[in-house]
C-alpha positions as CSV (number, residue, x, y, z in Angstrom):
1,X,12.7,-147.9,37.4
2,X,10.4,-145.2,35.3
3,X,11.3,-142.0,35.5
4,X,7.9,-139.9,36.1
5,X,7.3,-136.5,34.7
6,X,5.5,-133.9,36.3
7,X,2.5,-132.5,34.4
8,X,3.2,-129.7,32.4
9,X,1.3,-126.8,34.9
10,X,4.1,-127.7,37.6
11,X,6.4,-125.4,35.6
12,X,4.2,-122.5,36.5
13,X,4.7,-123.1,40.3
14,X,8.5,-122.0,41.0
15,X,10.2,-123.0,44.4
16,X,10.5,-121.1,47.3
17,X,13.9,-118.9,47.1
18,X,15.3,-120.9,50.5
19,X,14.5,-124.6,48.3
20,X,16.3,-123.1,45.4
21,X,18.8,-121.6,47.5
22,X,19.8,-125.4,48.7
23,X,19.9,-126.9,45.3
24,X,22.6,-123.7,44.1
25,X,24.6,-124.1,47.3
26,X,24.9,-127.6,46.5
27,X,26.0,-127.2,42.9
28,X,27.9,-124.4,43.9
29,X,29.5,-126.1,46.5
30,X,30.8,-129.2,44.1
31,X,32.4,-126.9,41.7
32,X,33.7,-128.2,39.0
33,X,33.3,-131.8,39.3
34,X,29.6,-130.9,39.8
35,X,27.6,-134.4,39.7
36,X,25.3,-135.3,36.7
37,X,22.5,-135.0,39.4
38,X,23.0,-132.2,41.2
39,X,23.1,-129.9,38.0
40,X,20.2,-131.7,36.4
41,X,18.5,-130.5,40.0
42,X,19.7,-126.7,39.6
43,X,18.4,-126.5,36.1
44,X,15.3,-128.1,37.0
45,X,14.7,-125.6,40.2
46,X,16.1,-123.1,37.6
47,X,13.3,-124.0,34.9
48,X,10.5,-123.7,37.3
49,X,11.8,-120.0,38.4
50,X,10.0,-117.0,37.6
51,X,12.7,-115.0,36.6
52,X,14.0,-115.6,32.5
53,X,17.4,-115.1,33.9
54,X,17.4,-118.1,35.9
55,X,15.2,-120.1,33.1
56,X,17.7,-119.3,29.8
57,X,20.7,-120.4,32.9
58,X,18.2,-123.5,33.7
59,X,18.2,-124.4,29.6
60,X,21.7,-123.8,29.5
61,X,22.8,-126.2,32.3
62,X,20.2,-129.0,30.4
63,X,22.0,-128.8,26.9
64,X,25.1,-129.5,28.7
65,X,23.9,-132.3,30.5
66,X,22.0,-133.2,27.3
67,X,25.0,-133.1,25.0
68,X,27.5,-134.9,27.7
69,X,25.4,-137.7,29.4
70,X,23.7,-139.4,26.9
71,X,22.2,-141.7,29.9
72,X,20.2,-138.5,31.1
73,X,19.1,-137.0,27.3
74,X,15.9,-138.4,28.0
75,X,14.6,-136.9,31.1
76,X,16.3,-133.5,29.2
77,X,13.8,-133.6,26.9
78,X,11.1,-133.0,28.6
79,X,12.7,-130.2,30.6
80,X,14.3,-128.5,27.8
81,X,10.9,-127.8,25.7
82,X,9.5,-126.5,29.2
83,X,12.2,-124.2,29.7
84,X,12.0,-123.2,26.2
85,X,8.6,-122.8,26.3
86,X,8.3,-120.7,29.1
87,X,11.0,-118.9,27.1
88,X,9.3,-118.4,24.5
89,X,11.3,-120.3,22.1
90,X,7.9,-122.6,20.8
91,X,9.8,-123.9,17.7
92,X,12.9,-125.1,19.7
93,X,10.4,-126.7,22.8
94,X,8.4,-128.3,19.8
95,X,11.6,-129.9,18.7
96,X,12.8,-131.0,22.5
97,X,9.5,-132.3,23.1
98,X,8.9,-134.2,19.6
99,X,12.0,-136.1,19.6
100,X,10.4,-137.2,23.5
101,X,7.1,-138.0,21.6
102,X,9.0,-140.1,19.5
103,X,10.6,-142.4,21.8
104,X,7.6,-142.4,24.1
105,X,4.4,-141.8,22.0
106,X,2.3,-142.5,25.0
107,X,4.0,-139.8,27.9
108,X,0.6,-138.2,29.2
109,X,3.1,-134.8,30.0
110,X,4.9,-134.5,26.7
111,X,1.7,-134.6,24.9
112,X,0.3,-132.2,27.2
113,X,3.3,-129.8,26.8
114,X,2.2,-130.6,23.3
115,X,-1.3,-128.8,23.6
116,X,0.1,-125.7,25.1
117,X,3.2,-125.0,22.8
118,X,0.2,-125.7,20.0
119,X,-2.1,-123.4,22.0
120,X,0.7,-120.7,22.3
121,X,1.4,-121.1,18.6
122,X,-1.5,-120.5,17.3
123,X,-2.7,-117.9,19.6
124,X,0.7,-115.2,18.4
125,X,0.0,-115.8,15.4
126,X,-3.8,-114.8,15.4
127,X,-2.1,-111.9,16.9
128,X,0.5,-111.3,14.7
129,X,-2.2,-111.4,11.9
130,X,-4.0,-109.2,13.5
131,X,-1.2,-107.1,13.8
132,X,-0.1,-107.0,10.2
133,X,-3.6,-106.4,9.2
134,X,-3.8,-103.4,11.7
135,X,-1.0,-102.3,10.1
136,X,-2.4,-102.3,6.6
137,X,-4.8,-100.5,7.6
138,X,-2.9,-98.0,9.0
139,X,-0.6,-97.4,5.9
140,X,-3.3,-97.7,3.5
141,X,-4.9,-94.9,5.6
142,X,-1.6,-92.5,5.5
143,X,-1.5,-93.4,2.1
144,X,-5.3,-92.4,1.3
145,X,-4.3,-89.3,3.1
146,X,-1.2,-88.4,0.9
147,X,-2.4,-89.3,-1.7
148,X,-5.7,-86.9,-1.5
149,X,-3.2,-84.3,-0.2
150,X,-1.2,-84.7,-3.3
151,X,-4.5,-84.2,-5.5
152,X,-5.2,-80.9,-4.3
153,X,-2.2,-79.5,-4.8
């Protein structure tokens, strides 16, 4: 049976609080013997949440189940570089989503999570450049200005 991934955009659509309300109460409710199942279902409710709180706890309940159920580390791939790239963390969902892209060099919605952690990429750093370069300018303008001030002394 093939596990089917949801295209990358479904991350940006979180579930109502009463739907994610269900899927904590149930791995609330199982404690500490907390099924494989129900936690991946928390952290992937969690994932898909607006709030980073709920997202970084969402990654942190997928590297357990990542580390601890080898049986599951694929479908935790592709859920762990979305989390992390709704994080923010573009060089650790690269990695998450790679080592998917290696096993399945076909999956339509790793290689679309591809484009967008690419698209992010590149996009803060043309604004980081821009950045540094606005700053440049800035000091080389203070420094113009000391530097004429010092003259006239």
């Amino acid at each position: 049976m093939a596990f089917v991934l949801p295209d990358a955009a479904d991350a940006d659509s979180p579930l109502k609080p009463d739907e994610l309300q269900v899927l904590r109460a149930q791995y609330e409710n199982e404690g500490y013997y907390v099924g494989v199942q129900t936690k991946f279902n928390y952290a992937w409710g969690l994932i898909k949440s607006s709030s980073r709180n709920e997202q970084q706890e969402g990654v942190r309940l997928l590297s357990d189940i990542f580390r601890n159920s080898p049986e599951r580390r694929r479908e935790c791939l592709y859920y762990l570089a979305l989390g992390n790239y709704k994080l923010g963390n573009y060089a650790e969902a690269r990695r998450y989503n790679d080592l998917l892209l290696d096993h399945e060099p076909g999956n339509l919605q790793a290689s679309s999570l591809r484009g967008l952690v690419d698209d992010k990429v590149a996009k803060e750093g043309l604004m980081g450049v821009a950045i540094l370069s606005g700053v440049a300018i800035a000091a080389g303008v203070v420094g113009g200005m000391l530097l004429k001030g010092a003259r006239r002394r």
